[in-house]
C-alpha positions as CSV (number, residue, x, y, z in Angstrom):
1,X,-15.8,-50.4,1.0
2,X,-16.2,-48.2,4.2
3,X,-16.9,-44.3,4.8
4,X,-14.7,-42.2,6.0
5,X,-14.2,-38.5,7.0
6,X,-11.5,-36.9,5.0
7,X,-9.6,-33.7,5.9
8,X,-11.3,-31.2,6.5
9,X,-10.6,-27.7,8.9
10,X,-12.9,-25.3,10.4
11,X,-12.4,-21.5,11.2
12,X,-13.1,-18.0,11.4
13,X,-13.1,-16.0,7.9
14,X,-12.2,-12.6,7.3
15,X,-11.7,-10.8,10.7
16,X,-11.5,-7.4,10.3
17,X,-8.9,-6.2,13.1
18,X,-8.0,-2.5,13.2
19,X,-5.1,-1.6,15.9
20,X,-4.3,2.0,16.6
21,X,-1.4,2.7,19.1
22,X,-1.7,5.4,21.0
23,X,1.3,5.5,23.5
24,X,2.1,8.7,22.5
25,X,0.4,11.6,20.7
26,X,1.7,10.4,17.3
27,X,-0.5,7.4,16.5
28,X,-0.1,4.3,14.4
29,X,-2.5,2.3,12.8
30,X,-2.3,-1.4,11.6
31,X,-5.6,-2.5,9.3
32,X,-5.8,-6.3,9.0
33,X,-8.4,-8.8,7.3
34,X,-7.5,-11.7,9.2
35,X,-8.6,-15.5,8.5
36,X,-7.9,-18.7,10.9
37,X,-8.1,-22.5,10.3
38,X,-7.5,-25.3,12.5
39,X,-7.4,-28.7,11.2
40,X,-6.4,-32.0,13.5
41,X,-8.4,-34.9,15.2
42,X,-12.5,-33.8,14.8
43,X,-14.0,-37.0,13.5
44,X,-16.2,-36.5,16.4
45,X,-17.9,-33.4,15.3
46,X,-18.5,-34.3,12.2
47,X,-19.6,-38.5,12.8
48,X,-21.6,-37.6,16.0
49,X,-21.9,-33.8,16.7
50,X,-19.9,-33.8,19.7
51,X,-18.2,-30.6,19.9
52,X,-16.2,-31.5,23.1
53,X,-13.1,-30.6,21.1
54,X,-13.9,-27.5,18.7
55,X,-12.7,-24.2,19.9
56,X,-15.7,-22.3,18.3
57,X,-15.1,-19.9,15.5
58,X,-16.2,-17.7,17.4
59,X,-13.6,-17.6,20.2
60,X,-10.9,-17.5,17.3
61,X,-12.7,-14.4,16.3
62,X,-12.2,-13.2,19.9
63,X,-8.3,-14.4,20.0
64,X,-7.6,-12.2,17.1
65,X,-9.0,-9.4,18.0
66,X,-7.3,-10.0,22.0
67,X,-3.7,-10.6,20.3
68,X,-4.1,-7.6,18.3
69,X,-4.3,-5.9,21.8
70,X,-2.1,-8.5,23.8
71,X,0.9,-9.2,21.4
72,X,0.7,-6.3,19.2
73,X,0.8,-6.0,15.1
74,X,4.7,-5.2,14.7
75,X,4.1,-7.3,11.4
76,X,1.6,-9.5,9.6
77,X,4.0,-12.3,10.5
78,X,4.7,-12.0,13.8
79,X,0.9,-11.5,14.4
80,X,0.1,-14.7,12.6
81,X,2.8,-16.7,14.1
82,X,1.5,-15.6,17.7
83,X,-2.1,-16.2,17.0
84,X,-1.4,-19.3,15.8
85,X,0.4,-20.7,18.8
86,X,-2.8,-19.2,20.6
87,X,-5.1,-21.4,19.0
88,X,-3.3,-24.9,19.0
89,X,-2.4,-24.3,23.1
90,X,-6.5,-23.9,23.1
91,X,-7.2,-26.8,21.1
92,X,-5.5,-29.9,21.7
93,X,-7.2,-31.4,19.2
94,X,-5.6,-29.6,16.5
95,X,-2.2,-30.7,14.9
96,X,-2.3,-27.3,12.7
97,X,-3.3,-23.5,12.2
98,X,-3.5,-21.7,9.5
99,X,-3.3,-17.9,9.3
100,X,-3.9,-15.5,6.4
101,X,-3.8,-12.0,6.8
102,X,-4.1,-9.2,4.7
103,X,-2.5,-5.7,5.7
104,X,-4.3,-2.8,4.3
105,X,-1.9,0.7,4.3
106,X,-2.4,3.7,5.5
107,X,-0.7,7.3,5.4
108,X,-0.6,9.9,7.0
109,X,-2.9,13.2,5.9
110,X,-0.3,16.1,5.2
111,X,-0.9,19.3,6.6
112,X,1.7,22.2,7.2
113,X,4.2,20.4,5.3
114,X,4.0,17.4,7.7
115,X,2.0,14.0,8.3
116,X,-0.6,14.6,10.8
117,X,-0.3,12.7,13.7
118,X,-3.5,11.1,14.1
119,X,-5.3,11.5,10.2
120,X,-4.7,9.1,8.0
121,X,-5.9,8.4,4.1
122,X,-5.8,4.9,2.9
123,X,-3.5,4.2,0.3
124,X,-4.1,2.7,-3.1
125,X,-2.9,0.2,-4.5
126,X,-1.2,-3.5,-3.2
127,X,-2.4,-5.4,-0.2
128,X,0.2,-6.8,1.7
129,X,0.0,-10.9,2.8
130,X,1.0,-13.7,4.8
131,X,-0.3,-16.8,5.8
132,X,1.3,-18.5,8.4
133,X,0.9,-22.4,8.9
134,X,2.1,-24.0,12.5
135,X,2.0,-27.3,13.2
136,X,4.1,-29.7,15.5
137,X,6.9,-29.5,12.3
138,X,7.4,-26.4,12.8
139,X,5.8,-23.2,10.9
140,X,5.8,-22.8,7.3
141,X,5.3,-18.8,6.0
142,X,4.5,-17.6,3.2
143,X,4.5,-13.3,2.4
144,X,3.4,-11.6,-0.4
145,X,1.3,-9.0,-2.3
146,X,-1.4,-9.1,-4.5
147,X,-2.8,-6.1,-6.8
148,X,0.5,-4.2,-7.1
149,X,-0.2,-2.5,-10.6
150,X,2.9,-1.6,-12.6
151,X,3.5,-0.3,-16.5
152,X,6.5,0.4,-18.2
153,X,5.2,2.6,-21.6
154,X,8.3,1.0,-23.6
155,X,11.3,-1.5,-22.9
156,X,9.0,-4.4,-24.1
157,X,8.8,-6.2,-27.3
158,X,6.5,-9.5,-28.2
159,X,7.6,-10.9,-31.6
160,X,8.7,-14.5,-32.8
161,X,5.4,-16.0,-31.3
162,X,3.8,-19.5,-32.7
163,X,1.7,-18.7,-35.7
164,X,-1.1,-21.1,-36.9
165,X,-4.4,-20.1,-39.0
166,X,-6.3,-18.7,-36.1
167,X,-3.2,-15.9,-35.3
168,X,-4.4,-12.7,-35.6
169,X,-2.1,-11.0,-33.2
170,X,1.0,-8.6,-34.8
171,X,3.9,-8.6,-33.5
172,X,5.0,-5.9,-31.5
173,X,8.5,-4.4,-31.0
174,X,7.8,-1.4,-29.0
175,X,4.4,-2.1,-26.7
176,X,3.4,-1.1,-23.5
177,X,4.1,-3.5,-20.8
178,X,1.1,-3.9,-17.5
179,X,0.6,-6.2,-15.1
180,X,-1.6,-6.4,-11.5
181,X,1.3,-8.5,-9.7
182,X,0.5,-11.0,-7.1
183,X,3.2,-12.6,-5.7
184,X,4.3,-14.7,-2.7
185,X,7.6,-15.9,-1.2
186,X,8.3,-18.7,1.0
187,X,10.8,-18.2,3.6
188,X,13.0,-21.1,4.8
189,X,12.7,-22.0,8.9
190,X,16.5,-20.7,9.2
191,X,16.8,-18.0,12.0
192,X,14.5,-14.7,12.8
193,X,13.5,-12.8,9.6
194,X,13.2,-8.7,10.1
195,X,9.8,-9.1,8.3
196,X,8.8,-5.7,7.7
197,X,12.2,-4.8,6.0
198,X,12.3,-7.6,4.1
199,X,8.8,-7.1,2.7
200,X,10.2,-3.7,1.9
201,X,13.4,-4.7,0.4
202,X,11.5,-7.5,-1.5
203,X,9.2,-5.0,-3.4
204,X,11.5,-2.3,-4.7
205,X,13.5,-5.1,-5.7
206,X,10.4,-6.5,-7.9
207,X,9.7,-2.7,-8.8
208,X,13.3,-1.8,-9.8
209,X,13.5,-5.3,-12.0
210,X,10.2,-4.4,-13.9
211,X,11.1,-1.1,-14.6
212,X,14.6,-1.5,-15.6
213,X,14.6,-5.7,-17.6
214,X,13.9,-5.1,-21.4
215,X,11.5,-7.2,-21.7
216,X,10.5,-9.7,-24.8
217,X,8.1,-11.5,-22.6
218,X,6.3,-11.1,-19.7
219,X,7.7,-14.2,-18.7
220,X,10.9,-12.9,-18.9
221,X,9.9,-10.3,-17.0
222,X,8.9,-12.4,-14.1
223,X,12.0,-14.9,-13.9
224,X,14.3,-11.9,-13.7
225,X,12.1,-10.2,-11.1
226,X,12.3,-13.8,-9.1
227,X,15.8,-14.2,-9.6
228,X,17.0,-10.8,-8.2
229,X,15.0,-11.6,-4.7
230,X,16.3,-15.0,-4.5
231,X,20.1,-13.3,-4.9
232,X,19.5,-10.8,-2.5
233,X,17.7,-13.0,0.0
234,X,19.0,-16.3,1.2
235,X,16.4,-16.9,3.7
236,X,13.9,-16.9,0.7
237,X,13.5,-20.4,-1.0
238,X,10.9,-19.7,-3.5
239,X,8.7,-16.8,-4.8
240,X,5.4,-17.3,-7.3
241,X,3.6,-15.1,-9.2
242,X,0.7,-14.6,-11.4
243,X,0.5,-11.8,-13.6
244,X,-2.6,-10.8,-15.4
245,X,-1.6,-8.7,-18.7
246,X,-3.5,-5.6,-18.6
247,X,-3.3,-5.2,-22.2
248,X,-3.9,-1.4,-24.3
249,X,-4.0,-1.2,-28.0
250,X,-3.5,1.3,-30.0
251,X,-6.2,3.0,-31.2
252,X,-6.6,3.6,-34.8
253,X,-7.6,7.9,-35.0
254,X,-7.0,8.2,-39.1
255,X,-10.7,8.2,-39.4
256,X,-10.6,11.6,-37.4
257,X,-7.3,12.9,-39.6
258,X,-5.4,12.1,-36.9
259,X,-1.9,10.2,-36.8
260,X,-1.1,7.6,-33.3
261,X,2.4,7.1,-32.9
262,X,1.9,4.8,-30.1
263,X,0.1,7.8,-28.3
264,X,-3.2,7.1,-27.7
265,X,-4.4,3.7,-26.4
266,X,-7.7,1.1,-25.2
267,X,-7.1,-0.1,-21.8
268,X,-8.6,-3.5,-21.9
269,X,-10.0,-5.6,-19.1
270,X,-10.7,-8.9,-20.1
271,X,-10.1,-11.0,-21.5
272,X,-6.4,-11.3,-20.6
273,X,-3.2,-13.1,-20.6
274,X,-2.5,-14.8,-17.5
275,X,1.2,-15.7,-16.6
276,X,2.1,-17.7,-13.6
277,X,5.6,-18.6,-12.4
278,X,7.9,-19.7,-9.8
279,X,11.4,-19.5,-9.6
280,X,12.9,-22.0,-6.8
281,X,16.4,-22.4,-5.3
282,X,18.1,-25.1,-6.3
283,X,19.3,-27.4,-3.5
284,X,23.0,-28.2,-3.0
């Protein structure tokens, strides 16, 4: 029984790439974390150390930060998908690139009633992502968000669960319902895709599901939320998600002569529930 190399790929982690337009007085600002990956033919690196074929990390530090200048950040995607036909025209050795980025946003500082033009305040709450893979069959993308915290304070029941001796949770027919949502969506290779609109449309959409699906299960919660995109968006073929319950009890305030009609509650951290999903188009 012989040895062999498996796969393996080699990159640059966690770029931090900040571009700020400044064509006109009004300026715009695009905050990335960018990661790249190349995998392909590099037996040779790792059998004999010859690095006659590996584009250094280094340099795909250097591309991201040039195509941030070069191409431009109109999108996550279209960033990706131009950095990563960068790096494969630079290394023939590679068959495929890998591209994950992370968009941090920003707004804009009010003062007088208006956004200032060149003072911004980073904005809480979700990250947007993408990671873009390109190889010789094509490019496979998939977007997303991750840490986009959302609560409905009623709409949401949890009753006619499994009992056995070690239950000790009561039902509930009136709880509060919280989540940190990650989720990602996989776009099919049919035509261009308006990214940044679709990102946009794609959230509210998950937003105005949560907020408005009476909910006996987070699960339930999650296949309608996937199942409004899908029908709104044909060029979207899947979408995942994990959903952490951020769970609050009640907390009992009789010992202080105080009544708690679902007023006053614990925010818990952990442990937690944690619900994963995907709902999938079917094929025809």
């Amino acid at each position: 029984m012989g040895i062999v190399l498996g796969p393996n790929r080699y990159g640059k982690a966690e770029c931090r790439v900040v571009r700020i337009v400044r064509d006109t007085p009004r300026h715009e600002i695009r905050d990335l974390n960018v990661s790249t990956s190349l995998r392909g033919d590099f037996t040779a690196a790792h059998e004999a150390g010859d690095q006659s074929q590996v584009l250094p990390t280094d340099t795909q530090k250097n591309t991201a930060f040039a195509y941030a200048k070069k191409h431009g950040v109109t999108s996550p995607e279209d960033y990706a998908l131009a950095l990563a036909r960068r790096l494969l025209e630079a290394t023939p050795a590679a068959t495929g690139a890998l591209i994950r980025v992370e968009e941090y946003a920003w707004d804009r500082i009010p003062v007088g009633g208006a956004g200032h033009d060149h003072a911004f305040v980073r904005r809480g709450g979700e990250v947007r992502t993408t990671a873009v893979d390109l190889s010789s069959e094509g490019a496979h993308v998939v977007s997303g968000l991750t840490d986009l915290v959302v609560l409905k304070s009623t709409g949401s029941e949890f009753t006619g669960f499994l009992v056995d001796e070690y239950t000790t949770l009561p039902e509930a027919e009136d709880r509060i319902l919280a989540t940190s949502l990650t989720a990602t969506w996989r776009y099919s290779d049919r035509g261009a895709v308006a990214w940044n609109r679709t990102y946009d449309e794609v959230r509210a959409l998950l937003l105005a599901t949560f907020a408005t699906t009476y909910s006996r299960a987070l699960q339930e919660t999650l296949y309608a939320m996937g199942r409004a995109v899908l029908e709104a968006h044909g060029g979207i073929e899947e979408i995942s998600f994990a959903a952490p319950n951020k769970h609050h009890f009640l907390v009992d305030l009789e010992a202080f002569g105080l009544d708690n009609p679902g007023e006053v509650f614990i925010a818990a951290d952990r442990p937690y529930g944690l619900i994963e999903a995907t709902v999938v188009r079917e094929e025809d």
